[in-house]
C-alpha positions in Angstrom: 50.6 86.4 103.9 54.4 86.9 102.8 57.0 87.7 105.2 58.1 91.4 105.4 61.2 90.8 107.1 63.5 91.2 104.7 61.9 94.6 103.4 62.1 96.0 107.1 65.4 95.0 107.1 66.4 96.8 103.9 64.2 100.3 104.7 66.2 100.6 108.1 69.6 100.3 106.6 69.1 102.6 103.6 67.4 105.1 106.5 71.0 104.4 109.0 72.5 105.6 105.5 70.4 108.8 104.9 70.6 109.8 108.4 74.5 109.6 108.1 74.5 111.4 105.0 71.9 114.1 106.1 74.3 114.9 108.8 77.1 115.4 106.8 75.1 118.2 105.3 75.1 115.9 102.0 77.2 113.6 100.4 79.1 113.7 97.3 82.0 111.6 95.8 84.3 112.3 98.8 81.0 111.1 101.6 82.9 109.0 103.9 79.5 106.1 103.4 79.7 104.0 106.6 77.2 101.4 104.8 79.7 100.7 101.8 76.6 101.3 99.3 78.0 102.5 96.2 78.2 101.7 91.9 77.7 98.5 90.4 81.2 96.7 90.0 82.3 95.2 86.6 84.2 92.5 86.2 87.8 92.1 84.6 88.5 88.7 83.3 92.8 88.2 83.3 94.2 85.3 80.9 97.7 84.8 80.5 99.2 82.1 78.2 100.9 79.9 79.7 98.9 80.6 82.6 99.8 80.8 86.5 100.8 84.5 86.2 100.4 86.9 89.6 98.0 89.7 88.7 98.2 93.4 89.8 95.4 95.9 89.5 96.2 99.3 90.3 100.1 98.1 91.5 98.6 95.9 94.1 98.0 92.0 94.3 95.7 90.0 96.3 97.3 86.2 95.2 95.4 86.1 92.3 96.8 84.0 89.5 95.7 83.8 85.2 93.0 83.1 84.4 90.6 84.8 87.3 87.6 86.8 86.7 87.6 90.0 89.2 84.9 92.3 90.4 86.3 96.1 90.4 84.9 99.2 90.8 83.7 101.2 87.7 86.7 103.1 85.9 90.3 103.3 84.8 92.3 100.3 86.1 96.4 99.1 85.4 96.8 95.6 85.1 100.0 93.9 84.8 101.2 89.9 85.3 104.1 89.1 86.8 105.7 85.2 86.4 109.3 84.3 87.2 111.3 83.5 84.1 108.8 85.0 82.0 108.4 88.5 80.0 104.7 89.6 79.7 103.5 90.6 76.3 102.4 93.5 76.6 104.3 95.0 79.9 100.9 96.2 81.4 96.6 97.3 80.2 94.5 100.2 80.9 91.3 99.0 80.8 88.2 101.2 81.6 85.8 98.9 83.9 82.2 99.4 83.4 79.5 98.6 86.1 77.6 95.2 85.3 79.9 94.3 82.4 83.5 92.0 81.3 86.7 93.5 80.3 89.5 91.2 79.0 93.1 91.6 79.6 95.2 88.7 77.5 98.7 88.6 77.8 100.8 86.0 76.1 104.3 85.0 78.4 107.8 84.7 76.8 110.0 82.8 79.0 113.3 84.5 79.6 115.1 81.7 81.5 115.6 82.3 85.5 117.9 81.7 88.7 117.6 81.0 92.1 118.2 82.4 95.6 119.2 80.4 98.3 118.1 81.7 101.8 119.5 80.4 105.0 119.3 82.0 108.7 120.7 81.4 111.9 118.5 80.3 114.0 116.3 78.8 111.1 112.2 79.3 110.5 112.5 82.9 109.7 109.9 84.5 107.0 111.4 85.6 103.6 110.7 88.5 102.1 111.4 88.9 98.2 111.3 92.7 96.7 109.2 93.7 99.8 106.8 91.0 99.0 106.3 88.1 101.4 107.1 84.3 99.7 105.0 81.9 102.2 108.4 81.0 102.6 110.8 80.1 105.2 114.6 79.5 106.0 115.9 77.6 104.9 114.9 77.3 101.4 115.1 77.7 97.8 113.8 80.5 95.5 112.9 78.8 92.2 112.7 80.6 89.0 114.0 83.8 89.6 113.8 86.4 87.5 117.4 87.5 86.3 119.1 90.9 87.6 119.1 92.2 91.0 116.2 91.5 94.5 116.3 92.6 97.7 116.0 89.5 100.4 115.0 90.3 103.5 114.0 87.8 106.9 112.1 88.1 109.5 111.5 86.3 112.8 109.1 87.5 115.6 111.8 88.9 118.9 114.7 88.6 116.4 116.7 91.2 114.8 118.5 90.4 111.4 122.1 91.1 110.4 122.9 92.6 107.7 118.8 94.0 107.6 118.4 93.1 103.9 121.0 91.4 101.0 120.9 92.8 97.4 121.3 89.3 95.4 122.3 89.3 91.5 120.8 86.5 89.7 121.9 85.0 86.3 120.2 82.4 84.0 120.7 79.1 85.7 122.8 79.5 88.6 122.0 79.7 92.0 122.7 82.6 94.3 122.5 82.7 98.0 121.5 85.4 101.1 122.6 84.0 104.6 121.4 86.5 107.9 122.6 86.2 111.6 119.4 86.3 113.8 120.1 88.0 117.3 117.6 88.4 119.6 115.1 91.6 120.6 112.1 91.9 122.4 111.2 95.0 123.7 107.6 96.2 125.4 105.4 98.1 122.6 102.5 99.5 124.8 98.3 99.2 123.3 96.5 102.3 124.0 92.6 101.1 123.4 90.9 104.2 124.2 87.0 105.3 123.8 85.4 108.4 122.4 83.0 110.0 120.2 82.8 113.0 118.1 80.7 115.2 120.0 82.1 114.2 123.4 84.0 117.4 124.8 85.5 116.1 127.3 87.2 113.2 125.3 89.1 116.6 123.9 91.7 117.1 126.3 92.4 113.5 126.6 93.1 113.2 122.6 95.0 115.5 123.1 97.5 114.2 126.0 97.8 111.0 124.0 98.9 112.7 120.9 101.2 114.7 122.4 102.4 111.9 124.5 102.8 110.1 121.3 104.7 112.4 119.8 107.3 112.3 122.6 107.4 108.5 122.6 106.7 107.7 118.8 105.0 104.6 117.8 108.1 102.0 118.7 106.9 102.4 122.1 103.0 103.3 121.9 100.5 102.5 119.3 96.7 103.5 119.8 93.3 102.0 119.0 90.7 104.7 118.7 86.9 103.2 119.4 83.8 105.3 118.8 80.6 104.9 120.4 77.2 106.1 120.6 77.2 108.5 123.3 76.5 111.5 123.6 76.2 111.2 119.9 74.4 108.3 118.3 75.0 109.6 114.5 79.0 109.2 115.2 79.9 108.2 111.8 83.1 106.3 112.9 80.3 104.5 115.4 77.9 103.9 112.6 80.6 102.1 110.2 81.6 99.6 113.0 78.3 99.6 115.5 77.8 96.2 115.8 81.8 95.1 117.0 82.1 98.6 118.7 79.3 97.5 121.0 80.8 93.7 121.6 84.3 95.6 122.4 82.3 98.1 124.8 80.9 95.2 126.5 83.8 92.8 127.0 86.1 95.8 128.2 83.0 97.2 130.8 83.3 100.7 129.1 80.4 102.9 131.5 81.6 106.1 130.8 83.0 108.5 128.4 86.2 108.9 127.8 87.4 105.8 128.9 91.4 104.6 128.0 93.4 101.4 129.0 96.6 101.2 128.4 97.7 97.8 128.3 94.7 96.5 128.8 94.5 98.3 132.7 92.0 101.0 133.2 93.3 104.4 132.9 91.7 107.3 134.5 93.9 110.5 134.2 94.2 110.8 130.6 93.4 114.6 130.3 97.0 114.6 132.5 99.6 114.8 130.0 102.8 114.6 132.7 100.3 111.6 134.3 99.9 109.9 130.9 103.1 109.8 130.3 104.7 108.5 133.1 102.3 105.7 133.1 103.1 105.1 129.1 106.9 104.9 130.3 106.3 102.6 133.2 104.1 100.3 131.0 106.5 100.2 128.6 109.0 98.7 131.2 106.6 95.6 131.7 108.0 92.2 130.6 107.8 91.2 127.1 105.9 87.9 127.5 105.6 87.8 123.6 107.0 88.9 120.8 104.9 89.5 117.6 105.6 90.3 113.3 102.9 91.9 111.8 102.8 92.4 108.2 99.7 93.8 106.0 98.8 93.3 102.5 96.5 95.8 101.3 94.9 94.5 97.4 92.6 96.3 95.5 89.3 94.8 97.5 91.0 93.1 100.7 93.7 93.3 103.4 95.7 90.5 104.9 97.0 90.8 108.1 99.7 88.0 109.1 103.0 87.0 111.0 104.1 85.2 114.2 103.8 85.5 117.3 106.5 83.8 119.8 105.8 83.4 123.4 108.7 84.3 125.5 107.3 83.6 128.8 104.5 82.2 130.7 101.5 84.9 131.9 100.4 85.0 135.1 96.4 84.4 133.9 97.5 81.7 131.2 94.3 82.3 129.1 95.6 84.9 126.1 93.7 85.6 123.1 95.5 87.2 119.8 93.6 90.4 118.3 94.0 92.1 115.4 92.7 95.3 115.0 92.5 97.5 112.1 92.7 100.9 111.9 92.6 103.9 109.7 95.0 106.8 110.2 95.1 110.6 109.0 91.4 111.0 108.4 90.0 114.5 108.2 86.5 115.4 109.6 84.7 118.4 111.3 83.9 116.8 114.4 80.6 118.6 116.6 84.1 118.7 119.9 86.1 120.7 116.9 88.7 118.3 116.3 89.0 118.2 112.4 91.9 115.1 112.3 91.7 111.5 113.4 94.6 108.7 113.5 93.7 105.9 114.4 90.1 105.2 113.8 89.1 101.4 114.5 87.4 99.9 111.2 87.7 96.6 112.2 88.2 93.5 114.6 89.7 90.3 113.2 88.5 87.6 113.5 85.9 89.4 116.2 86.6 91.6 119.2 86.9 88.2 121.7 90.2 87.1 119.6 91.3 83.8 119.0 92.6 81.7 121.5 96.7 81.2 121.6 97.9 77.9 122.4 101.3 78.0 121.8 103.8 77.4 124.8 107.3 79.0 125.6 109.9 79.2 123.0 107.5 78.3 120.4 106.4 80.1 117.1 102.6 80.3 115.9 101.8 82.1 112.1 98.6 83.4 111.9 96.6 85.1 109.2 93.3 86.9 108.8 91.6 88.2 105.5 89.2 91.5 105.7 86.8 92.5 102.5 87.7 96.3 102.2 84.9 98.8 102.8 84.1 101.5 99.9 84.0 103.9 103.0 87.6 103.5 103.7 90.8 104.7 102.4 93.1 101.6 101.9 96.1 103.3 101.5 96.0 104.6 105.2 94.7 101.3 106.7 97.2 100.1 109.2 97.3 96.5 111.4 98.0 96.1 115.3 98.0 92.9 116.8 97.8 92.2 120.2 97.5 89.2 123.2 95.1 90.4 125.7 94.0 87.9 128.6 90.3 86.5 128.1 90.0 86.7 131.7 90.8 90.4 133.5 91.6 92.0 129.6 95.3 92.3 130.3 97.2 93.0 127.7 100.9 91.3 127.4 102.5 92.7 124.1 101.5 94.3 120.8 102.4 94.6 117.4 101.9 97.0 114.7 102.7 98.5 111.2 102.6 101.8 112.1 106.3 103.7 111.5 107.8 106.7 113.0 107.7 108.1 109.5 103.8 108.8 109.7 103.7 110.9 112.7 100.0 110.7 114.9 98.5 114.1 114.1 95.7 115.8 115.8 93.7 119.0 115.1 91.2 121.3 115.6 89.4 123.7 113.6 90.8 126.5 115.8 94.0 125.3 115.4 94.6 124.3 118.6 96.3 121.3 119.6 
């Protein structure tokens, strides 16, 4: 008799999905799917001549280079190629991607002669950054084949700050320009708020609500926030449903028993419905030694996100046993909520590479690089996704420093359908 498993396995997660979209009161093109089912991709098949060209889809790049064969989602899409010392012919397509099927894009390369940038910091081993764009580069070194005209060099080093912050460089056909920063160092105490909730929990209300304000009065070079979802008292929490599976693991390894639950830095916090209590705790944690210092940068393409950087240990920890974290999250989601809060900021969609970490092995003074790769989800919105990074101890769950992307231009934001805050 043939194996059902499979079939069982397929009815229960297409029933997880109707549940979910039931409950929305049903979906259209805007449901917020938490099982990433969705149309048929078609693929878009990129040829350059000479080849070796970056390719951008939609103004983003992933590190593909001509010739690659991609899988997109159905519709309009902009592709460009972009290689130093060459003019692409034409500048850019607007190919409409059908489900199931191959698009071409050709482009044939004129060469246009190039420059070069030479980068140089003090101390050395800092990451360069070209037009915004990390190189996989460090000082000091050479920029070959520069386009001609003028880019924006900036460096970056994990604890250091860089003088000036970034050097406008003019580059002519073969000759060699240069970009030299003075690194001084900078480590200061950004506090991890991991805290616990779920959408029909009442009393996680007030307690959203201290941390935002709090939030607001310290801004996100001080704090940043990891928002978990769980089952309980609502199992159909959508934000729970996209994520069960790591949002259990994390519930487990932190001993989360009741709800809402909060640590900040790692410590269990029980007052968070006290905004004067929250914050004074928030300023005292943020007085805590540095014992690390951390660069995060993410790279969002048009179906992954990188997360990478450094992470320098400044001092020894008491527990000597760290693990680095990466969490990411989605901000500025909108939602009806069953508690009446219509706005979330900082919604955890995923752990990298799981919610144990990785174990860190570097010792004082030195600098490790890490990287981690993430398959976007259909259910989330990639221009809101955001990275923190973070060194918790695998023994009591400590947490020694943090990292994120988030800036104090995209203020935390919370709301409900009374308009209270």
């Amino acid at each position: 008799m043939p194996s059902l498993r499979g079939h069982s396995f397929l009815v229960w997660m297409v029933g997880v999905c109707g549940t979910a979209a039931l409950l929305l009161g049903g979906c259209g093109a805007d449901c917020n799917d938490p099982c990433g089912l969705g149309p048929p991709k078609g693929a878009l098949r990129v040829v350059s001549e000479p080849e070796g060209a970056t390719i951008y889809v939609d103004g983003k790049s992933d590190g593909w280079t001509t010739p690659t064969t991609l899988a997109l989602l159905p519709g309009p899409h902009a592709v460009r190629v972009v290689r130093s010392g060459y003019a692409a012919v034409p500048d850019s397509f607007l190919v409409d991607v059908v489900g199931n099927d191959t698009v071409d894009a050709l482009f044939l390369l004129e060469e246009t002669g190039a420059g070069r940038i030479e980068v140089l910091s003090d101390p050395a081993g800092a990451t360069i950054l070209f037009d915004g764009v990390l190189t996989g580069a460090a000082t000091p070194d050479t920029l070959e084949g520069v386009e001609p005209g003028a880019h924006v060099i900036r460096v970056s080093l994990a604890g250091f700050a860089a003088a000036p912050e970034s050097a406008l460089v003019h580059v002519a056909v073969d000759s060699i320009s240069s970009a030299s920063f003075q690194l001084s160092e900078l480590t200061k105490r950004l506090v991890l708020v991991e805290h616990f909730s779920n959408t029909a929990c009442d009393p996680c209300y007030p307690v959203e609500v201290s941390l935002a304000l709090a939030i607001e009065a310290l801004g996100f070079g001080t704090v940043v926030t990891v928002g978990n979802h769980l089952y309980y008292p609502a199992p159909n929490d959508l934000f729970y449903l996209a994520n069960s599976a790591q949002l259990r693991q994390r519930e487990r390894r932190l001993g989360v028993m009741t709800m809402p639950y909060m640590r900040i830095n790692g410590v269990k916090f029980d007052d968070g419905d006290d905004y004067d209590a929250l914050l004074a705790e928030l300023l005292d944690a943020a007085e805590e030694p540095p014992y690390f210092a951390i660069d995060v940068y993410a790279e969002v393409g048009f179906d992954s996100i990188v997360v990478s950087g450094s992470v320098r240990k400044v001092q020894s920890t008491p527990e000597g046993d760290e693990v680095l974290v990466v969490a990411i999250i989605e901000t500025d989601i909108d939602y009806d909520a069953a508690n009446g809060l219509t706005h979330f900021d900082d919604i955890l969609r995923r752990f990298l590479p799981g919610t144990s970490g990785q174990a860190f092995t570097g010792g004082v003074g030195e600098t490790v690089p890490y990287r981690f790769a993430e398959a976007l989800s259909g259910s989330w919105n990639a221009e809101n996704l955001e990275a923190v990074v973070f060194l918790e101890s695998n023994s009591t769950k400590r947490v020694f420093q943090a990292g994120s992307t988030r800036t104090l231009g995209k203020p935390y934001r919370l709301e409900r359908k009374d308009g209270r805050r």
